[in-house]
C-alpha positions as CSV (number, residue, x, y, z in Angstrom):
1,X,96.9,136.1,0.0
2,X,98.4,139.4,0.8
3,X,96.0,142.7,0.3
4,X,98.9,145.2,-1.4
5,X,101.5,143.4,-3.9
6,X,105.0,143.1,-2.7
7,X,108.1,143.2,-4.7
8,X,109.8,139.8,-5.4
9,X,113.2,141.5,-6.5
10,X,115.1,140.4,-3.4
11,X,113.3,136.8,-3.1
12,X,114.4,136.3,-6.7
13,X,117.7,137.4,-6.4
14,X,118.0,134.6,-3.4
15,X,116.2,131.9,-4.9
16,X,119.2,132.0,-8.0
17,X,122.1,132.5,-5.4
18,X,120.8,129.5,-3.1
19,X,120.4,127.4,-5.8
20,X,124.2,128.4,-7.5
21,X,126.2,129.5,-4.2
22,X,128.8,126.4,-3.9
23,X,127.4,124.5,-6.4
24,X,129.6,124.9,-9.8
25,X,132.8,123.3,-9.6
26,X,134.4,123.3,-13.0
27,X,138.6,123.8,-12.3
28,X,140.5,121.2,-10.3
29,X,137.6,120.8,-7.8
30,X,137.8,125.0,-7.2
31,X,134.5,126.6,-6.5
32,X,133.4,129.0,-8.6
33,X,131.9,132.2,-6.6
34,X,128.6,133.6,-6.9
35,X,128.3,137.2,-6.5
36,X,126.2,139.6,-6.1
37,X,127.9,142.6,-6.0
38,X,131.7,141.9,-6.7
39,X,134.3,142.6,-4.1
40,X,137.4,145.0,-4.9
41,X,139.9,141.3,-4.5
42,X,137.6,138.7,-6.7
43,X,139.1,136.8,-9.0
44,X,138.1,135.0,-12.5
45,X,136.5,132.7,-13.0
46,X,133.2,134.1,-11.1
47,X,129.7,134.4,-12.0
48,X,127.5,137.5,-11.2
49,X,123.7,137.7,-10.6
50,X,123.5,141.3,-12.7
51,X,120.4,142.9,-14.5
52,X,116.8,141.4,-12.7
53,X,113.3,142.6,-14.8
54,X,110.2,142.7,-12.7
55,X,107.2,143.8,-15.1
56,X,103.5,143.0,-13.5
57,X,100.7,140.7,-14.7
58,X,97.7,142.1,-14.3
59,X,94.7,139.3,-13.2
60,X,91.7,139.2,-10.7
61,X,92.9,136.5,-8.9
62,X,95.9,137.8,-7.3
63,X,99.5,139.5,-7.7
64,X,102.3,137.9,-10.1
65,X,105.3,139.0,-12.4
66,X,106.8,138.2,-15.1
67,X,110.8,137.9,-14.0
68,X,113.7,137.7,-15.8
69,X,117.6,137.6,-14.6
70,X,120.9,137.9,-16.1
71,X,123.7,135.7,-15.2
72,X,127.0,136.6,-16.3
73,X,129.7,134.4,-16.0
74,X,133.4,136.1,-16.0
75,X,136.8,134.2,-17.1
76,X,140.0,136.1,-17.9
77,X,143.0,134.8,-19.0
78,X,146.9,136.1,-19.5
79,X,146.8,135.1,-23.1
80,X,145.0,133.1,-25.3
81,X,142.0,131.0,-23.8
82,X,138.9,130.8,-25.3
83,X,135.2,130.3,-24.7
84,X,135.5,126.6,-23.5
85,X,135.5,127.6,-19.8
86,X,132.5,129.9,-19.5
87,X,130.9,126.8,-21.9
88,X,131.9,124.3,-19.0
89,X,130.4,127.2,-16.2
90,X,127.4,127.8,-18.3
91,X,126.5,123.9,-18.2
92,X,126.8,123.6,-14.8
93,X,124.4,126.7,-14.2
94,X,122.0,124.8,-16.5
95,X,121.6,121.9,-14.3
96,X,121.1,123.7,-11.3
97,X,118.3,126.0,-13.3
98,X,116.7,124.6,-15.9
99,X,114.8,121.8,-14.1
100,X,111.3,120.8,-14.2
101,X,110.0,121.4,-11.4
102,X,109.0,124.6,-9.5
103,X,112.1,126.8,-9.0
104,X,111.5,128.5,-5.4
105,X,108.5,128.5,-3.0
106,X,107.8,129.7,0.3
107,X,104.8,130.6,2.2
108,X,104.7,134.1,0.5
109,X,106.0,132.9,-3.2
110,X,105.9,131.0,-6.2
111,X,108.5,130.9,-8.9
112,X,108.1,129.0,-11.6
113,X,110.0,127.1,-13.6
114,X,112.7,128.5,-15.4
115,X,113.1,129.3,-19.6
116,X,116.4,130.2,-21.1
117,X,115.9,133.3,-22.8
118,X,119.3,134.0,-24.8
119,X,123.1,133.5,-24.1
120,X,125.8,135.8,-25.5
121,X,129.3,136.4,-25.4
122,X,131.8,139.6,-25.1
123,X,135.0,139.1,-25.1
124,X,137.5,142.2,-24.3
125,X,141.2,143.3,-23.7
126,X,142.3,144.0,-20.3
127,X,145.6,144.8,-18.4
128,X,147.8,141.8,-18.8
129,X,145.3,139.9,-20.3
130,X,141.5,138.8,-22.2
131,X,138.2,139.0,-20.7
132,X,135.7,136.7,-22.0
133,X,132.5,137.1,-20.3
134,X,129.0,134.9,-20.9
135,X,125.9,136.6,-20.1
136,X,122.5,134.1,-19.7
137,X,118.8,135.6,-19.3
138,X,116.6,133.3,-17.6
139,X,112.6,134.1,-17.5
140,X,110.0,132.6,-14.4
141,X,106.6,133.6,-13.7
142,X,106.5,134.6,-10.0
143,X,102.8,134.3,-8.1
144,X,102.8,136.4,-4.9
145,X,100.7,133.6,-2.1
């Protein structure tokens, strides 16, 4: 166990990228990307890893956080279109997440399992088109080893 507590923002951030980067699949066989800042040329569909929460749990027994993440899935289209796609993103995300076991663990970390938290929707007007965007929050416990 390490003597000062470290912050798990950047482990956590990786841990949901690895386990999303090339794996959602939804249109034709396309890819979906997973970013984590988005470049100037993406485009929809994509999924972002956005807002992270790190708030500390005090105990005598070591360091750990309570984490949470928000995953916000982006589709636009010319006109029309609907919710169905970020639905069909959105299950994909949840088998890759919401799984049973242990989510990440290294020799310095343990995250636990994941919890949905919420899901919403915003949907907005854009040049030459509609925006419908699906933002997830997922919680995990994270133990610093």
């Amino acid at each position: 166990m390490n003597e000062f507590a470290l912050d798990p923002s950047n482990i956590y951030r990786k841990a949901y990228f690895d386990k999303l980067s090339n794996q959602l699949s939804v249109i034709s066989g396309r890819t979906i990307p997973v970013y984590d800042t988005v470049p100037d040329d993406a485009v929809a569909p994509y999924v972002v890893l956005s807002n992270t929460t790190l708030t500390p749990i005090l105990n005598t027994t070591g360091y750990a956080f309570k984490a949470s993440i928000v995953i916000d899935i982006i589709t636009r289209f010319k006109s029309g279109g609907g919710k169905k796609l970020a639905d069909d993103i959105s299950n994909l995300i949840f088998q890759r997440i919401l799984t049973k076991e242990n989510f990440y663990s290294d020799e310095d970390w343990n995250i636990y399992t994941s919890k949905l938290e919420s899901t919403r929707y915003f949907e907005s007007e854009s040049n030459g088109g509609y925006v419908i965007r699906k933002l997830i929050t997922f919680n995990n416990n994270i133990q610093q080893m």
